[in-house]
N, C-alpha and C positions, 0 to 999 in steps of 0.2 A: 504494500500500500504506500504511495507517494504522500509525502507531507504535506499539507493543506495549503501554506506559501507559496505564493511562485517562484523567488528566490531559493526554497526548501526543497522544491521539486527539481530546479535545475541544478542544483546541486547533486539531489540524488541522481537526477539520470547522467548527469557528469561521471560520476565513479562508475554506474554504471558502465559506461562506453570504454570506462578506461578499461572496467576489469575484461571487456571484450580484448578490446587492445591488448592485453597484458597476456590475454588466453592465445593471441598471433604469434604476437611476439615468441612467445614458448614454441608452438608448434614450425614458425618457423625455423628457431633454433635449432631443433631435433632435427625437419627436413635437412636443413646445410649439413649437420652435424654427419647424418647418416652417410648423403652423400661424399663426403669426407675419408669416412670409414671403408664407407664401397673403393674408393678409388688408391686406398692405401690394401683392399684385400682384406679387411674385417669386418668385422657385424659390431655393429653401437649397441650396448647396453643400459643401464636403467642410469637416469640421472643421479650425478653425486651430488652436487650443486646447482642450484638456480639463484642468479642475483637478480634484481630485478635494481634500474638505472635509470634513478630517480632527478638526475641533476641537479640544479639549482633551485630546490624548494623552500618559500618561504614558512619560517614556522610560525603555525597558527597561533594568533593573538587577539585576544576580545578586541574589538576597536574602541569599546570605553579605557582598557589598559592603554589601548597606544595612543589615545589621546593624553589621558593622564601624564604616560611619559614623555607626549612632548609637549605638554604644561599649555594644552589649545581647549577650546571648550567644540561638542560635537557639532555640527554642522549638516546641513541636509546633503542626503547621500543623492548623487544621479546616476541612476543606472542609463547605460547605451545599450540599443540591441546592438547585437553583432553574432558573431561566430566566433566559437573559440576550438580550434585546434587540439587534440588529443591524439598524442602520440606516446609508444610503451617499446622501451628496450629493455631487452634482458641480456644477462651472461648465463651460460649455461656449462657444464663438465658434464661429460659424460661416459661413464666406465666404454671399453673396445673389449674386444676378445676377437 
């Protein structure tokens, strides 16, 4: 169930999309990975590792805190429409034989 917000809900269908993204990303990795394996003459086995690369993420901060810290009083927020981009990389290892 989507949160009642519209800010709430596109937030949640944000993670959403990501965790799609995030589901490629993996299944990507494996394809190359395999293909890899094929070309060196082995079979890819079960993942050791999966990182998931995350970049340059800002860490979450109430906007009353980060007003507080920059000693400003809050302000009416403007949202833009727009598009916003979601993209998911991974690192992955994965056992050979």
């Amino acid at each position: 169930m989507l949160p009642a917000r519209g800010l709430d809900r596109e937030f949640f269908a944000r993670l959403v999309r990501m965790d799609v993204e995030i589901a490629g990303a993996v299944a990507a990795a494996r394809g190359r990975a395999e293909a890899l394996a094929a070309a060196a003459g082995l079979s890819l086995g079960e993942p050791l590792r999966i990182e998931e690369d995350v970049g340059e993420m800002p860490t979450p901060m109430p906007r009353m805190a980060m007003l507080r810290a920059a000693g400003t009083e809050a302000a009416p927020t403007e949202i833009a429409a727009g598009e916003v981009e979601i993209t998911a990389r991974v690192r992955a290892w994965f056992s050979m034989a």
